[in-house]
C-alpha positions as CSV (number, residue, x, y, z in Angstrom):
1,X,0.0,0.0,0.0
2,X,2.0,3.6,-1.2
3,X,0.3,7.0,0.2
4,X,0.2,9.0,-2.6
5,X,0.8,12.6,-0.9
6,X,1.2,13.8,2.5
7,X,-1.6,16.5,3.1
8,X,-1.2,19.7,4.1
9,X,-1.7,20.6,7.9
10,X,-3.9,23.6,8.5
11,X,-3.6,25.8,11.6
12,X,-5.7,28.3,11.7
13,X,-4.6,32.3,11.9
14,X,-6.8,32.4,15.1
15,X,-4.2,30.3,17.0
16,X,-1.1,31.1,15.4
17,X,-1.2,35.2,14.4
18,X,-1.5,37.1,18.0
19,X,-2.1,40.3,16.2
20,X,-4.9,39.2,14.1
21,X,-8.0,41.3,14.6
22,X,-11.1,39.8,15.0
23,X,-12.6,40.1,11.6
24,X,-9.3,38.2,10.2
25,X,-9.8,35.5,12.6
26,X,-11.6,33.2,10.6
27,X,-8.6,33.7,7.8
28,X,-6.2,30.2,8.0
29,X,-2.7,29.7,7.4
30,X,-1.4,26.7,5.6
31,X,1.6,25.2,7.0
32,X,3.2,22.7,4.6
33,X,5.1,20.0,7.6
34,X,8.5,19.9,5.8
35,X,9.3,16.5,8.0
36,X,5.8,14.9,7.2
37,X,7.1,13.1,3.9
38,X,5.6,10.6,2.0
39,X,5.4,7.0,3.2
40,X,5.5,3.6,1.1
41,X,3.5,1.8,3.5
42,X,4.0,-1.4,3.4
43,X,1.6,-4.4,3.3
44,X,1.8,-5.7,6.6
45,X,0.5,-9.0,7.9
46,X,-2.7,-11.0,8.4
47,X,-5.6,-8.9,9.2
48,X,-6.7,-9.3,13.5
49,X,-10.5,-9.3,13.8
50,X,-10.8,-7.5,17.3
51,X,-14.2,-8.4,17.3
52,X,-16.3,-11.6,16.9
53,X,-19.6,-10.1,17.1
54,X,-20.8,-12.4,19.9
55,X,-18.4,-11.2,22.9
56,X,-16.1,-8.7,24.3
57,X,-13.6,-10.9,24.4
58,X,-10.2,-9.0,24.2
59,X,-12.0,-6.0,25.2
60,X,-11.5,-4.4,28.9
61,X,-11.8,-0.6,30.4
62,X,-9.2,1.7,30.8
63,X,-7.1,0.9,33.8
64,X,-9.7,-1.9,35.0
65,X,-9.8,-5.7,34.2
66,X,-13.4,-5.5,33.6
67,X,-16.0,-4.0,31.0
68,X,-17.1,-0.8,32.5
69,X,-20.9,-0.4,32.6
70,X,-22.8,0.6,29.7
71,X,-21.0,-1.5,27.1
72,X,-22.7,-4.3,25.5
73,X,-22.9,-6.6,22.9
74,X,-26.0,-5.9,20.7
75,X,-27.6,-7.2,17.4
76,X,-23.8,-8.1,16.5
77,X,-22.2,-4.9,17.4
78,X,-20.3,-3.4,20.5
79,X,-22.4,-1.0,21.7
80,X,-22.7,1.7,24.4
81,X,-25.5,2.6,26.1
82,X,-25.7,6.5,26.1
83,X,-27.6,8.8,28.4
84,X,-25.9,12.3,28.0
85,X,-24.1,11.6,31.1
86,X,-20.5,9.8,31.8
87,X,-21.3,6.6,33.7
88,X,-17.9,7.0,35.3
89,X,-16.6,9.9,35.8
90,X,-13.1,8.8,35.6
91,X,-13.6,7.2,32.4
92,X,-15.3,4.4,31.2
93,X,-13.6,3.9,28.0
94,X,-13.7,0.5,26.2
95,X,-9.6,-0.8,25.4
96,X,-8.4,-3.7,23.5
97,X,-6.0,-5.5,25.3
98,X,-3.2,-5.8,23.3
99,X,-0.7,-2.6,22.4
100,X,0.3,-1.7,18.6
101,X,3.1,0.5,17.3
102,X,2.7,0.3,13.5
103,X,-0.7,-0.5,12.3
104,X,-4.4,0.2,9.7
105,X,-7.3,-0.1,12.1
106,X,-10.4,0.0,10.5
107,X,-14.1,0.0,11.7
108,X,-17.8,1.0,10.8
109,X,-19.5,3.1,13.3
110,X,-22.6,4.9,13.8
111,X,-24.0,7.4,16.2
112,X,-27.0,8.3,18.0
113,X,-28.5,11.9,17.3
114,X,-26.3,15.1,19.1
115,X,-23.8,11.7,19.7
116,X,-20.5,12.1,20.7
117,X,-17.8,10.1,21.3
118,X,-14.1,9.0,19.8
119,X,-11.5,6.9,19.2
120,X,-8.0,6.8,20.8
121,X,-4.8,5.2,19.2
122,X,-1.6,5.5,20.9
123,X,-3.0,5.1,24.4
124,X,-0.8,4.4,27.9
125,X,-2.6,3.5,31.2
126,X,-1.9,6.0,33.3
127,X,-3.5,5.3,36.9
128,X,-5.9,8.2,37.5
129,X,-5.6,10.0,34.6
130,X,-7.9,9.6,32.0
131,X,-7.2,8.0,28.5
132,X,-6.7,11.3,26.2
133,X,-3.5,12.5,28.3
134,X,-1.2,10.2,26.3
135,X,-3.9,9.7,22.8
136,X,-5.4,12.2,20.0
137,X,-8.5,11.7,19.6
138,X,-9.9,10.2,16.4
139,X,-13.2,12.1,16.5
140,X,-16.8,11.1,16.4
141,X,-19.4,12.9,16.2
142,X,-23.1,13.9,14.9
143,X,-21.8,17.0,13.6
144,X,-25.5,18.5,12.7
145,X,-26.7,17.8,15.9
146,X,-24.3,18.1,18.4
147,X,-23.2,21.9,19.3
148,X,-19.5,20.7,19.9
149,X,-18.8,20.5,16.1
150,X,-18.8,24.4,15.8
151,X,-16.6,24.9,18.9
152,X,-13.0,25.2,18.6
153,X,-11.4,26.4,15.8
154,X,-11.6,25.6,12.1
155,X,-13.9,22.1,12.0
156,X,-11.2,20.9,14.8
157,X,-13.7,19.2,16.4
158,X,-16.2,17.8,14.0
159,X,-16.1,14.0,12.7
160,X,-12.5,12.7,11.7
161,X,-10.5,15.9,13.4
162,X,-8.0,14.8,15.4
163,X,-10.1,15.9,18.8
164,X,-9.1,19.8,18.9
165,X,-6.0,19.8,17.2
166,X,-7.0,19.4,13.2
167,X,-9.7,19.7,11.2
168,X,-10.8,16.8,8.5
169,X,-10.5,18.2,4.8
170,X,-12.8,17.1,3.3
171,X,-15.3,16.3,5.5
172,X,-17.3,13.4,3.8
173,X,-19.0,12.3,7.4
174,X,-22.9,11.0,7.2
175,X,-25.5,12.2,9.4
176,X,-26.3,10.4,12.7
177,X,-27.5,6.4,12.7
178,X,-25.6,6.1,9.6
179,X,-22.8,3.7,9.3
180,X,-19.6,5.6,8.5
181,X,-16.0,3.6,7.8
182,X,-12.7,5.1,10.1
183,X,-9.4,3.7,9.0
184,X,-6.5,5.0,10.7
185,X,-2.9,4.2,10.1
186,X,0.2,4.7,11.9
187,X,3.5,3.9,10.4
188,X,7.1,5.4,11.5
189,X,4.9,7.9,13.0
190,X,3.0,9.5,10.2
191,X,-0.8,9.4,10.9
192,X,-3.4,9.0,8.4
193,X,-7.1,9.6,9.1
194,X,-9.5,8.1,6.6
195,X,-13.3,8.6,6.7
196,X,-15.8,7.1,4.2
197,X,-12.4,5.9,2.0
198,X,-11.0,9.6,1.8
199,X,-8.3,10.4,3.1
200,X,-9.3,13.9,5.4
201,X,-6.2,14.7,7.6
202,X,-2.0,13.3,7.8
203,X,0.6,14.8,10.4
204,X,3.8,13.1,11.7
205,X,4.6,13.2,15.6
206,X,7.6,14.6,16.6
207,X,7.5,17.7,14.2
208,X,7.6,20.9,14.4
209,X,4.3,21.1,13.6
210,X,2.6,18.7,15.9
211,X,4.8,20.6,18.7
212,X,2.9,23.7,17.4
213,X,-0.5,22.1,17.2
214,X,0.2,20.7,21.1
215,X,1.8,23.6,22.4
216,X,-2.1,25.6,21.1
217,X,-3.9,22.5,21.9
218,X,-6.1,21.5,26.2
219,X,-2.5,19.7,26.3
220,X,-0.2,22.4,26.9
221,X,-3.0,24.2,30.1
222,X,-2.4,20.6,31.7
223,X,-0.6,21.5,34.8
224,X,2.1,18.5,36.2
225,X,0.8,16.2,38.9
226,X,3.5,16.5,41.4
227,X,2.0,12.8,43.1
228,X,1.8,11.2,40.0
229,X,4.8,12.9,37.9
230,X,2.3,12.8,34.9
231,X,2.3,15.5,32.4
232,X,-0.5,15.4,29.7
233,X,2.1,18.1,27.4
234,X,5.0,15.7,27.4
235,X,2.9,12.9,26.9
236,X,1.1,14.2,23.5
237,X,5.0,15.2,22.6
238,X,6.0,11.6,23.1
239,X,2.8,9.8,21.1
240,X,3.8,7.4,18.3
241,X,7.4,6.7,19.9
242,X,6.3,3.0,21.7
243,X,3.5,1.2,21.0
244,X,-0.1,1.8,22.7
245,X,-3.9,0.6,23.4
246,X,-6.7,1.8,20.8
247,X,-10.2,2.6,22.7
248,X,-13.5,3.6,22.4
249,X,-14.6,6.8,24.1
250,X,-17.4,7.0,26.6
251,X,-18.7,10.4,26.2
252,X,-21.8,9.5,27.6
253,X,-23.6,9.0,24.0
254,X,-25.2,6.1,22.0
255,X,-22.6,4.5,19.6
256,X,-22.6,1.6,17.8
257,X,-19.0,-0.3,16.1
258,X,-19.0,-3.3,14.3
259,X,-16.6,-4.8,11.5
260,X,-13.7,-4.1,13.3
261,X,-10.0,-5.1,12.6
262,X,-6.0,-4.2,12.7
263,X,-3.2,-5.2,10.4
264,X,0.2,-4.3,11.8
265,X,2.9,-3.2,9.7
């Protein structure tokens, strides 16, 4: 598999020009990442069904060895049970139990109306801190429905942004309780975000530009834990250098995955 061109990251003026008035704010700047270069992926090896559309099997919560509440098996896909409220409000994120470094995931998910929720790919377990200190987030959302798609800046937080950070160009996302198809790949540390088979977003960790987008990002407001030694900054810095857990977000939200594998590379 050869990625054909490395897209352009956009930050917007809003975050990056301090003297930008207020009627320029919604100009952007395009910032060509000089280290994100293409990649000849490679092929990899067998596909790993994570799912057998019966069980959790394989499947366990964030820092826990069980299946936090609200997830279930339903009508053949993994579903959680949303009521506009976190069950647990230290997280009760759904994590396959088994870390990957160089990978394409791929699943099929659909969400309820005003639904939010996400995906996280390079995840550590980090003992009272939730799962987005050491992951982006691979963003899903009803972005008709749900007011959180026009926060931020730029489509940064709509369907397929990585979660604050960067918007999805295009953005081919369908509405709410229609299946849509992520694939995300990670190889050497180049990202690729894939929604509906387009490819909407790359960036590299460890660039000058993913420094950038962390340094403007909820990341860089984190302050140290002086108990736990854990810094949420350092550890966005550091994604993509060791291998790490892929989850499923509870936001509090009705969501539905299904079809759900990983090849690693």
């Amino acid at each position: 598999m050869k990625i054909k061109y490395c897209g352009i990251l956009i930050v917007l003026a809003t975050l990056l020009v301090v003297s930008c008035t207020p009627k320029e704010s919604s100009q952007e700047l395009v910032v060509k990442d000089s280290d994100c270069a293409e990649e000849a992926i490679p092929e990899g090896g067998e596909w790993i069904t994570m799912f057998d559309g019966k069980t959790l099997d394989g499947w366990r919560g964030y820092c826990r060895k069980d299946v936090p509440d609200g997830w279930v098996v339903e009508d053949g896909f993994i579903t959680f049970k949303g009521s506009g409220n976190t069950i647990d409000p230290e997280g009760g994120d759904l994590m396959y139990d088994k870390q990957f470094e160089n990978f394409v995931f791929e699943v099929e998910w659909k969400i309820d109306k005003a639904g939010n929720s996400g995906i996280f790919y390079t995840a550590q377990e980090i003992e009272g801190k939730p799962i987005y200190y050491s992951s982006p987030e691979y963003q899903l959302l009803d972005n008709e429905n749900m007011p959180d798609a026009w926060e931020g800046v730029g489509g940064n937080r709509q369907a397929g942004a990585v979660y604050d950070m960067i918007p999805p160009v295009p953005q081919p996302v369908k509405p709410y309780g229609n299946w849509n198809k992520t694939k995300i790949v990670l190889y050497k540390g180049h990202v690729y975000h894939y929604m509906n088979d387009t490819l909407i977003l790359d960036f590299k960790f460890g660039t000058p530009v993913w420094k950038a987008l962390v340094d403007k990002s909820k990341f860089s407001k984190f302050s140290k834990d002086p108990e736990s030694c854990v810094d949420a900054y350092e550890l966005m810095l550091d994604c993509g250098k060791k291998p790490g857990y892929i989850g499923f977000q509870d936001h509090g939200y009705g969501v539905c995955f299904r079809n759900i594998r990983i090849k690693e590379l």
